[in-house]
py3Dmol code that shows the C-alpha trace and the ligand (Angstrom):
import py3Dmol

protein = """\
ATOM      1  CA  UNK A   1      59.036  75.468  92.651  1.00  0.00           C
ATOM      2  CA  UNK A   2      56.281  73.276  94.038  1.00  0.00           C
ATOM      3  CA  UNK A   3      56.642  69.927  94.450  1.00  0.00           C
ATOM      4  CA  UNK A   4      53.868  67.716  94.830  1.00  0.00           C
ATOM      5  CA  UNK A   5      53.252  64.102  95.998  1.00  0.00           C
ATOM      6  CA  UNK A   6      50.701  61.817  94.217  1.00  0.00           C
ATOM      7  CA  UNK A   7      50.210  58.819  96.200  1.00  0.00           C
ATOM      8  CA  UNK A   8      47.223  57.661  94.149  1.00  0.00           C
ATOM      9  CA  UNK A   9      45.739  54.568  95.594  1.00  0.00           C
ATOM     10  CA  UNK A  10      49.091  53.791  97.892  1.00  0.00           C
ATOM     11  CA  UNK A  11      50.224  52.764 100.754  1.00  0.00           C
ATOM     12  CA  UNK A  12      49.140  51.077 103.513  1.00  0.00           C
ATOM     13  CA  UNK A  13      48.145  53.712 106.422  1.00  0.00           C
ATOM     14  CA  UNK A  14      50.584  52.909 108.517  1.00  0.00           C
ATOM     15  CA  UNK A  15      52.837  53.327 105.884  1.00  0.00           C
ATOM     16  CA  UNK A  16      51.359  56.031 104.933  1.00  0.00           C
ATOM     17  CA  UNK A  17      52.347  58.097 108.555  1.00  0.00           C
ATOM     18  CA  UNK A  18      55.734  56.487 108.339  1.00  0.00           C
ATOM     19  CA  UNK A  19      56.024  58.728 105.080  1.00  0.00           C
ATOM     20  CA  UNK A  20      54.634  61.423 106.105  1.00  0.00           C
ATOM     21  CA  UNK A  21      56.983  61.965 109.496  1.00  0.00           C
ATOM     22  CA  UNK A  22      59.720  61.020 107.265  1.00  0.00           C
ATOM     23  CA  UNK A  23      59.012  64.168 104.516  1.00  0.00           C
ATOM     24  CA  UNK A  24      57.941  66.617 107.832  1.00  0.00           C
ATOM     25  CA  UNK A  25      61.650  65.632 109.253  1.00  0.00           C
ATOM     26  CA  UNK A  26      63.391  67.860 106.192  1.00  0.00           C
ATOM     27  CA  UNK A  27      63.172  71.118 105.312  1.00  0.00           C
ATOM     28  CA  UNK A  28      63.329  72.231 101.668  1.00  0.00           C
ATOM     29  CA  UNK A  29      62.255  75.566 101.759  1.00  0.00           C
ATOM     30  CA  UNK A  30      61.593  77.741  99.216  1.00  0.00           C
ATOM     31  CA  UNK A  31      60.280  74.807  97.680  1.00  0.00           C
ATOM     32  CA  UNK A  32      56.541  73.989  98.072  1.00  0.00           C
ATOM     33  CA  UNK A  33      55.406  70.516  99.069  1.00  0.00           C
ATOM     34  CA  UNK A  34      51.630  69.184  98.360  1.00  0.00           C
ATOM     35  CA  UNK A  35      50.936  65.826  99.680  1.00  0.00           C
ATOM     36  CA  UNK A  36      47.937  64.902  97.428  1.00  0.00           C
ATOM     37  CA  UNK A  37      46.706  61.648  99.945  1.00  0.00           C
ATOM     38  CA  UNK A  38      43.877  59.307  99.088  1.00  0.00           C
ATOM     39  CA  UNK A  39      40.487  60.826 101.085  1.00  0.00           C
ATOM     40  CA  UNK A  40      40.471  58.435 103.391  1.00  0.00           C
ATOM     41  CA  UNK A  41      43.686  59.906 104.391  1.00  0.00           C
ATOM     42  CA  UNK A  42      43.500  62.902 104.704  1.00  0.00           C
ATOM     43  CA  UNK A  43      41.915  63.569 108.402  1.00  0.00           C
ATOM     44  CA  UNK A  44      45.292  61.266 109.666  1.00  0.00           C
ATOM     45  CA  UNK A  45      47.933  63.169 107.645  1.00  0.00           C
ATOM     46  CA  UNK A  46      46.473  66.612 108.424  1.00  0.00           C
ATOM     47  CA  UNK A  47      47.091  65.835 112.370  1.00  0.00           C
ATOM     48  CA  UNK A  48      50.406  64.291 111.637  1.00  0.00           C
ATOM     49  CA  UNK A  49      51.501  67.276 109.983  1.00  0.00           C
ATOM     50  CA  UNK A  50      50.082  69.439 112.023  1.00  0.00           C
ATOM     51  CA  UNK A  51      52.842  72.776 111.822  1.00  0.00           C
ATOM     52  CA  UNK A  52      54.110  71.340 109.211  1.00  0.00           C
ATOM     53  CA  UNK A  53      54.807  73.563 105.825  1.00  0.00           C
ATOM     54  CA  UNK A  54      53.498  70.830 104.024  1.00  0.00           C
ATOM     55  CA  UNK A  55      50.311  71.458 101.983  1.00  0.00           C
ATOM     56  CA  UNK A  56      47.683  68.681 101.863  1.00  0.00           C
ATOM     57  CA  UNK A  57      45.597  67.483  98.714  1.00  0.00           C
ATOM     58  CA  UNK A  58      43.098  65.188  97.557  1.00  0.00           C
ATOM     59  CA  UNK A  59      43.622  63.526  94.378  1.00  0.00           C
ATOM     60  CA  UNK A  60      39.755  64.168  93.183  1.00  0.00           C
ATOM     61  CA  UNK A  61      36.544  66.445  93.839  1.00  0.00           C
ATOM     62  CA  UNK A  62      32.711  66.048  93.194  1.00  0.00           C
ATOM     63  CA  UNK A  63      31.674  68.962  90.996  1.00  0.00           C
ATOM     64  CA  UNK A  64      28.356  69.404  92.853  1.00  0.00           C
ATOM     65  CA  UNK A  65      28.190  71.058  95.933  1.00  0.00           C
ATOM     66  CA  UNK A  66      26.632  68.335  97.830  1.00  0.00           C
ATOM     67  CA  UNK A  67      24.011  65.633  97.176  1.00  0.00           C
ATOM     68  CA  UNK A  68      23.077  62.101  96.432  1.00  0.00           C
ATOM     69  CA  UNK A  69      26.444  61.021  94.736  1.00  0.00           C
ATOM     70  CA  UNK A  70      27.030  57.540  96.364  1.00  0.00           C
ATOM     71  CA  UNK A  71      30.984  57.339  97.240  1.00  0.00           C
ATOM     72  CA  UNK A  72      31.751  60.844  95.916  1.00  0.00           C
ATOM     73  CA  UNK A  73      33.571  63.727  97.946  1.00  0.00           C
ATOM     74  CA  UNK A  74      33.230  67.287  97.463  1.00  0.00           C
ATOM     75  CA  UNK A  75      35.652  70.000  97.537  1.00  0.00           C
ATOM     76  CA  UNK A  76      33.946  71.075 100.690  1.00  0.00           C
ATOM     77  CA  UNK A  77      34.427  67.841 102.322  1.00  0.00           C
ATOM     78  CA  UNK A  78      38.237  67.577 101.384  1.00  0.00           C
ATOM     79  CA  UNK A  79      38.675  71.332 102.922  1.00  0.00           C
ATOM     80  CA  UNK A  80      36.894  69.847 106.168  1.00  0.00           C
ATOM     81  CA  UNK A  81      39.238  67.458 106.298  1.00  0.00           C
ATOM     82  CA  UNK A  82      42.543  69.641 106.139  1.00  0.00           C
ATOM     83  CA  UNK A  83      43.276  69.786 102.301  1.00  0.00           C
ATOM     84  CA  UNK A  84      43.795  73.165 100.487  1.00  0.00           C
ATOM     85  CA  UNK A  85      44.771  72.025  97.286  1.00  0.00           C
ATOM     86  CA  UNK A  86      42.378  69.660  94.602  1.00  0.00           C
ATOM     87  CA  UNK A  87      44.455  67.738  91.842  1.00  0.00           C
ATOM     88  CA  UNK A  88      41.843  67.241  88.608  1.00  0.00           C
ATOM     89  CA  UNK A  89      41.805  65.460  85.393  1.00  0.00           C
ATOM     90  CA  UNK A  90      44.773  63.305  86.079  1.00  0.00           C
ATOM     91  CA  UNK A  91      45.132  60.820  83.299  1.00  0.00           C
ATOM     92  CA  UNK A  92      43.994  57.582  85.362  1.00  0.00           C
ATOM     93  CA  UNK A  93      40.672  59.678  85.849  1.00  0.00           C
ATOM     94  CA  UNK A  94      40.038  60.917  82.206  1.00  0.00           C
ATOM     95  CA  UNK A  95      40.832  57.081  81.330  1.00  0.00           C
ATOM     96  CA  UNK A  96      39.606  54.904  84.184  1.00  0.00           C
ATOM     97  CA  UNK A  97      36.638  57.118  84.676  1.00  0.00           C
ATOM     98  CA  UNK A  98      35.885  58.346  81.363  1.00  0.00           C
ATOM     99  CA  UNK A  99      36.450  62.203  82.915  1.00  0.00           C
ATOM    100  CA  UNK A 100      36.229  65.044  80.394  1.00  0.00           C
ATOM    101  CA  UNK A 101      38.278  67.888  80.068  1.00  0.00           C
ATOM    102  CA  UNK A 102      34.182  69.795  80.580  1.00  0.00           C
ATOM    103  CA  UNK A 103      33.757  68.222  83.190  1.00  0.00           C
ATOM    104  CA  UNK A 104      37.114  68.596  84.913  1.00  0.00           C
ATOM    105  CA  UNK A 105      36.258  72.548  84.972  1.00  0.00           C
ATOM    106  CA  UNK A 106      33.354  71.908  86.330  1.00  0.00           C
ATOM    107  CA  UNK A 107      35.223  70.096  89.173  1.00  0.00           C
ATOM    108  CA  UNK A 108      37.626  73.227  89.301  1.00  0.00           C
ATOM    109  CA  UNK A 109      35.481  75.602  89.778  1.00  0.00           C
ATOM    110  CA  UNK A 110      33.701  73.903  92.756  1.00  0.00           C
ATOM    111  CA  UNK A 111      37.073  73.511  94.585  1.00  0.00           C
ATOM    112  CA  UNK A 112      37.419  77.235  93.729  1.00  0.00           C
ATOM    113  CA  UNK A 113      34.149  78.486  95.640  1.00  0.00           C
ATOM    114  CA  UNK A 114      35.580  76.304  98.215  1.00  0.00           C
ATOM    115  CA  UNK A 115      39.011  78.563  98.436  1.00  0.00           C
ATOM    116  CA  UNK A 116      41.277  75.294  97.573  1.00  0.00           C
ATOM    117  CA  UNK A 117      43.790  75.565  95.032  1.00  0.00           C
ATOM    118  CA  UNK A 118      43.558  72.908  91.952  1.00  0.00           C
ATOM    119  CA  UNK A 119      46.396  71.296  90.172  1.00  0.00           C
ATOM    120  CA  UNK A 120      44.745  70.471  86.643  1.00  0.00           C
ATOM    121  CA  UNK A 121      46.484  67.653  84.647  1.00  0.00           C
ATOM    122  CA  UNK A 122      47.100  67.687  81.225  1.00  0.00           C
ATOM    123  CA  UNK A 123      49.010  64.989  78.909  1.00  0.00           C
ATOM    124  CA  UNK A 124      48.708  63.446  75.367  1.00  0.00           C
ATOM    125  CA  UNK A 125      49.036  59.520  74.705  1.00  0.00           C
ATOM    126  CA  UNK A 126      51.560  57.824  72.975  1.00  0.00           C
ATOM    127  CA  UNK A 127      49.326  57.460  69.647  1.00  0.00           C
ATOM    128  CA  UNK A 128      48.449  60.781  69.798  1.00  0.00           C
ATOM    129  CA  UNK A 129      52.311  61.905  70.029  1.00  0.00           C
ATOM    130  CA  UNK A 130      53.213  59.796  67.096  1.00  0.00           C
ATOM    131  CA  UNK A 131      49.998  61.245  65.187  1.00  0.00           C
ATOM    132  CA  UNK A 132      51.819  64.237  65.483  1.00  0.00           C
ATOM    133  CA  UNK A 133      48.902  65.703  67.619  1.00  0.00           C
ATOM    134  CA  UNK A 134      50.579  66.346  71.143  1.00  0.00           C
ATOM    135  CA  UNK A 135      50.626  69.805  71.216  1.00  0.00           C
ATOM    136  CA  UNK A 136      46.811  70.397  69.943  1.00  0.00           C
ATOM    137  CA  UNK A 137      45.151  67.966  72.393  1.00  0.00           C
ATOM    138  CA  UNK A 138      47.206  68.930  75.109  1.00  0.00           C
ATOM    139  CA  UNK A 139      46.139  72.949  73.913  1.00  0.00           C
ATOM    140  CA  UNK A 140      42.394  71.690  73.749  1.00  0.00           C
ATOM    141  CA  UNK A 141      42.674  69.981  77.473  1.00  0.00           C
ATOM    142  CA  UNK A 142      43.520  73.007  78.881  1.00  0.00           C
ATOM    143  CA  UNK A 143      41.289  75.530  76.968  1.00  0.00           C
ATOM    144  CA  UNK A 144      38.401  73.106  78.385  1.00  0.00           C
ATOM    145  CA  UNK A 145      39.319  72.319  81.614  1.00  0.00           C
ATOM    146  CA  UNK A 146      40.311  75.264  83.163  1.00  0.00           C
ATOM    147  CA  UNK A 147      37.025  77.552  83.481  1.00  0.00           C
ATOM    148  CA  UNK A 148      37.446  80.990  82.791  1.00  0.00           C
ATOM    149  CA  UNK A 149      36.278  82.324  86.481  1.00  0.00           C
ATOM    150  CA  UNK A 150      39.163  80.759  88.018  1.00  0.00           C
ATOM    151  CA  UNK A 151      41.046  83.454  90.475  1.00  0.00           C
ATOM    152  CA  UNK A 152      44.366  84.277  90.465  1.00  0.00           C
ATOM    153  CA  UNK A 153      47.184  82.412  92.132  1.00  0.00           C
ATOM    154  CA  UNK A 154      44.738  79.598  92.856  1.00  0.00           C
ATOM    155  CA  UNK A 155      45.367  77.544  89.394  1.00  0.00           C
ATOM    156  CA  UNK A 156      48.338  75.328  88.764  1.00  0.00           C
ATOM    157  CA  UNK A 157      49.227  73.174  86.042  1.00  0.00           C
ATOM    158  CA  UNK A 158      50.616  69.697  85.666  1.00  0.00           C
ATOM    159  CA  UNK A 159      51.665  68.452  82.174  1.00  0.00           C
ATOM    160  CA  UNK A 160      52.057  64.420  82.048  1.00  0.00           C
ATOM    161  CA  UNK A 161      52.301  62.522  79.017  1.00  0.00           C
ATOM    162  CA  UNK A 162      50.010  58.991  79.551  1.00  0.00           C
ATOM    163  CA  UNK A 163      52.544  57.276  78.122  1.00  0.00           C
ATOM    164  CA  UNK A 164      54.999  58.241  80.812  1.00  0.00           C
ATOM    165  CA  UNK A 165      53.597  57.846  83.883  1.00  0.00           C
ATOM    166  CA  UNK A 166      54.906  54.982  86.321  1.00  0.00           C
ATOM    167  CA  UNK A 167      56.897  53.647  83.030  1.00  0.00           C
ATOM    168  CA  UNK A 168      60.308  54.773  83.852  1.00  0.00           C
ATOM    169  CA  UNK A 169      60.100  56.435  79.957  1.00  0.00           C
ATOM    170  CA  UNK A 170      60.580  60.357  80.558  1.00  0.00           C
ATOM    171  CA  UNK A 171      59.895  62.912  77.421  1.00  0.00           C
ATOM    172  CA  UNK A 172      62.992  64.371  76.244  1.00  0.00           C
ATOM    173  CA  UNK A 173      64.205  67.486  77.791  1.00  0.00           C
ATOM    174  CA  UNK A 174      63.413  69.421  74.360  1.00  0.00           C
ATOM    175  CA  UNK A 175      59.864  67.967  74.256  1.00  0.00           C
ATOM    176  CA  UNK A 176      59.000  68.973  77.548  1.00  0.00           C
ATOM    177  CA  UNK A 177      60.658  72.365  77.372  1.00  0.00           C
ATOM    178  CA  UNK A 178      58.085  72.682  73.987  1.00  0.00           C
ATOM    179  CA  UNK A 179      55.403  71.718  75.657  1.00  0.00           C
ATOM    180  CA  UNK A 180      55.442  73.346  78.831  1.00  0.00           C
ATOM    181  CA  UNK A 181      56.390  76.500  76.436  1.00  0.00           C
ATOM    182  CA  UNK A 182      53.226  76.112  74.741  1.00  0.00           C
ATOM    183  CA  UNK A 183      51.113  75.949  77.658  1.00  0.00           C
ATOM    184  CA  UNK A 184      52.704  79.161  78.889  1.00  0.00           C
ATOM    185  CA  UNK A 185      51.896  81.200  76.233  1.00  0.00           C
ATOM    186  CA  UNK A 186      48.485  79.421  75.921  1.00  0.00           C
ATOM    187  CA  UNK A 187      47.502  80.266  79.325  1.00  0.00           C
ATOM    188  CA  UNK A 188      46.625  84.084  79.253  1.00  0.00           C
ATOM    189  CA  UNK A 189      44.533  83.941  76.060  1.00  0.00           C
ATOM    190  CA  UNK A 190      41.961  80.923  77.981  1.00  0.00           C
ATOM    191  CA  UNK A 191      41.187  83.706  80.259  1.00  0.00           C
ATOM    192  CA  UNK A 192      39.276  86.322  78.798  1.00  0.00           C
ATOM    193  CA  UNK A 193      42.525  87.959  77.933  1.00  0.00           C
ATOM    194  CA  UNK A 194      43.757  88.466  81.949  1.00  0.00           C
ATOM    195  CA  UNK A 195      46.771  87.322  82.157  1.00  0.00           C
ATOM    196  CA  UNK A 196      47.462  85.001  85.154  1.00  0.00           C
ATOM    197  CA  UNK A 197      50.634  85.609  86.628  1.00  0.00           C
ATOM    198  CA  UNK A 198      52.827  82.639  87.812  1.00  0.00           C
ATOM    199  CA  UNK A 199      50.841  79.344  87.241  1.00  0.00           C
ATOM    200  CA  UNK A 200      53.392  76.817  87.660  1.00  0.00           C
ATOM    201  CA  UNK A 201      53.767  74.108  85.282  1.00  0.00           C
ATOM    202  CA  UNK A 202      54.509  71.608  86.616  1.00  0.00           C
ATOM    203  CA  UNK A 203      55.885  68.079  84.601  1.00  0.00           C
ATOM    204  CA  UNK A 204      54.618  64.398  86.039  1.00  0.00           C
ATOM    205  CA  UNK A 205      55.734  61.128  84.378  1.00  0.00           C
ATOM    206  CA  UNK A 206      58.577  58.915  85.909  1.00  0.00           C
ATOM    207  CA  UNK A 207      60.135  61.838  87.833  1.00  0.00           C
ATOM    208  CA  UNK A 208      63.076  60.471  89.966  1.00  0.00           C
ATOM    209  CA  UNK A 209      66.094  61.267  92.105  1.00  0.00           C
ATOM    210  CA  UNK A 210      67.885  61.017  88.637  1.00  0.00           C
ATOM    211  CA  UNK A 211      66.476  62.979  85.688  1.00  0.00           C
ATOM    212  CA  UNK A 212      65.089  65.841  88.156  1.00  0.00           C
ATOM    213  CA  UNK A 213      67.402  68.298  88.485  1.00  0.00           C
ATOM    214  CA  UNK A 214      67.320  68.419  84.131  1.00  0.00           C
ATOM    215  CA  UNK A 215      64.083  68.920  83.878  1.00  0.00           C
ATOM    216  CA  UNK A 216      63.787  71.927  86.706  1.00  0.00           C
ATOM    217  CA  UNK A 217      66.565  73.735  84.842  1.00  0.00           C
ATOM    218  CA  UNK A 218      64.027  74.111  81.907  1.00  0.00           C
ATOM    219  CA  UNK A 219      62.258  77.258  81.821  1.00  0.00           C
ATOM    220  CA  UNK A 220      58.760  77.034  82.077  1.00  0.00           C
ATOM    221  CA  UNK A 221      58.823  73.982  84.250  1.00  0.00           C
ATOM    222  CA  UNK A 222      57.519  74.990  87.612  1.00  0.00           C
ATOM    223  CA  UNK A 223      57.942  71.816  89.403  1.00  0.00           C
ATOM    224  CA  UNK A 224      57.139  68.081  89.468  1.00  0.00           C
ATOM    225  CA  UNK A 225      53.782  66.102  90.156  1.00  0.00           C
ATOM    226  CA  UNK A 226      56.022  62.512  91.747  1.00  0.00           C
ATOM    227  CA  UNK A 227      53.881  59.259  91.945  1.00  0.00           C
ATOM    228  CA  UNK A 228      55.981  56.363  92.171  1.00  0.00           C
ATOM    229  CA  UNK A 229      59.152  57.876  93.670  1.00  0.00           C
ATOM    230  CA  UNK A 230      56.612  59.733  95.566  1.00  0.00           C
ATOM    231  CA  UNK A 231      56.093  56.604  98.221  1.00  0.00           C
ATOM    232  CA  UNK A 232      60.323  56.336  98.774  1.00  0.00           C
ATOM    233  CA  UNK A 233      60.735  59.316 101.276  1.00  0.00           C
ATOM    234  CA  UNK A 234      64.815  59.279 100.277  1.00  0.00           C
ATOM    235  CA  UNK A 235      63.907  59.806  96.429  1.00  0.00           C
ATOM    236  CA  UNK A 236      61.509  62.448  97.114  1.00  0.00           C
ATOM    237  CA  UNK A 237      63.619  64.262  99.198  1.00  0.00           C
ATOM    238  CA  UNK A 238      66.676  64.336  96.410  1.00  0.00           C
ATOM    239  CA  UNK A 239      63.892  65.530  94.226  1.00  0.00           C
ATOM    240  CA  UNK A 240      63.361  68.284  96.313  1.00  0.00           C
ATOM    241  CA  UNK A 241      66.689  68.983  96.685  1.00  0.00           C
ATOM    242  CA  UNK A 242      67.028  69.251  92.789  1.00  0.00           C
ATOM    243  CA  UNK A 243      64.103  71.989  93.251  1.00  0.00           C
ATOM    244  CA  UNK A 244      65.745  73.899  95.728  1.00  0.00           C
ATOM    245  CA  UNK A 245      69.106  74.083  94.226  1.00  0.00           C
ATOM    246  CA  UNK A 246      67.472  75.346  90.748  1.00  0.00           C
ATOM    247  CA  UNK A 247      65.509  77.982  92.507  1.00  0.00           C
ATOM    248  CA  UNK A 248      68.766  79.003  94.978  1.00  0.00           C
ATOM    249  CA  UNK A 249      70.668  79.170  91.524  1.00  0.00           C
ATOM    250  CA  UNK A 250      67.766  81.117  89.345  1.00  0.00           C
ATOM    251  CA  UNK A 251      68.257  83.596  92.588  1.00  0.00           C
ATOM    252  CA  UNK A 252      71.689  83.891  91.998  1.00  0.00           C
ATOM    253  CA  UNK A 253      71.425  84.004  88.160  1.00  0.00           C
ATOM    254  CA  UNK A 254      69.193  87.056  88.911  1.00  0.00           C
TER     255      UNK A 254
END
"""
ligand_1 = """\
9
PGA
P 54.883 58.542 88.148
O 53.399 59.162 88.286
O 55.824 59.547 88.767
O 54.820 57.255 88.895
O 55.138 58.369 86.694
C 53.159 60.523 88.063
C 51.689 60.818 88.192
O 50.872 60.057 87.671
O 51.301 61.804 88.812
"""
view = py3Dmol.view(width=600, height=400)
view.addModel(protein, "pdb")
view.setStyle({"model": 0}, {"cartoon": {"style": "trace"}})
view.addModel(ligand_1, "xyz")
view.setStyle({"model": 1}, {"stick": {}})
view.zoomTo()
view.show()
């Protein structure tokens, strides 16, 4: 299970190491931990956590190489800087931006030459759920933002409905368990018929201490992208917890 911290545009640096020391001070192993930091960030957390079995992340790539792209980072520069994992087309990009799922794979594959690891976001919006359309548009997000080329082991997936994230409104269990279902069996056929084994799914929108451990007990759910519970180091640690006892319990179930 990988569990993985969005801090988007939050908190205040000092803050910010407070956090970090505060995560580094448990250990949840087997579960995986990305801390996906603003840029600015990034140099800071990766010396805090020096040691640490915490992964870093930035929350955003360039999808050239290098260039003259005024306030833009590339993959290569978030690598420099201690990351080894990329999160793309999360929903506040696609909308505040204007980011298409093209050029999210465009993005992706960048990070890729670069060796990082991307988390690609997927997630319908609350008209397009009523419209009956959830399923297709999340299908269409990921069959164009996810290029082809993209290696092994080095793609993971975050399904989060727009209309969930930082509401406190979660999907139902049964919708999520359909939709990260669908996703699953979509994923082989978007790459030229390889299958790739293990992509986690994981499931973002209002994630807390509380309704956790229910959605990890789903199959198909691979873990939780956290915002807002995210910046409360107690919350995101009984999150974790939730994570660790599924996967201690799908060991024993085995
Ligand atoms: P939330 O954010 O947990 O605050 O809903 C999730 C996300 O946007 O990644």
């Amino acid at each position: 299970m990988i569990i993985a911290a969005n801090w988007k545009m939050n908190p205040s640096l000092k803050d910010a190491g407070g956090l970090a020391n505060a995560l580094n001070a448990k250990i949840v192993q087997p579960v995986t931990r990305i801390l996906l930091a603003p840029h600015t960030y990034l140099i800071p957390m990766s010396i805090r956590l020096q040691g640490s079995d915490i992964r870093l992340g930035g929350q955003d790539c360039h999808q050239a190489a290098d260039g003259a792209h005024t306030g833009d980072v590339s993959a290569a520069m978030l690598r420099d800087c201690g990351a080894s994992v990329v999160l793309l087309g999360h929903s506040e990009r696609r909308i505040n931006h204007g980011e298409k799922s093209r050029l999210v794979a465009e993005k992706a594959k960048q990070a890729i030459v670069h060796g990082m690891d991307v988390i690609v976001c997927l997630g319908e919006t609350l008209g397009e759920r009523h419209a009956g359309q959830a399923e297709q548009v999340v299908i269409d997000q990921l069959r164009a933002s996810v290029p082809d080329e993209i290696p092994r082991g080095q793609l993971m997936i975050a399904y989060e409905p727009v209309w969930a994230i930082g509401t406190g409104e979660v999907a139902s269990l049964a919708d999520i368990a359909a939709m990260h279902d669908a996703i699953a069996s979509e994923l082989p056929k978007n790459q030229r018929g390889d299958i790739i084994p293990n992509v986690p799914i994981l499931y973002g929108g209002s994630v807390n201490a509380e309704n956790a451990a229910s959605i990890f007990s789903l199959d198909n759910v691979g873990g939780g992208l956290i915002g807002g519970a995210s910046l409360d180091a107690e919350a995101f640690d009984l999150i974790c917890e939730s994570a660790r006892s599924q996967m201690l319990k799908s060991e024993f179930v085995k």
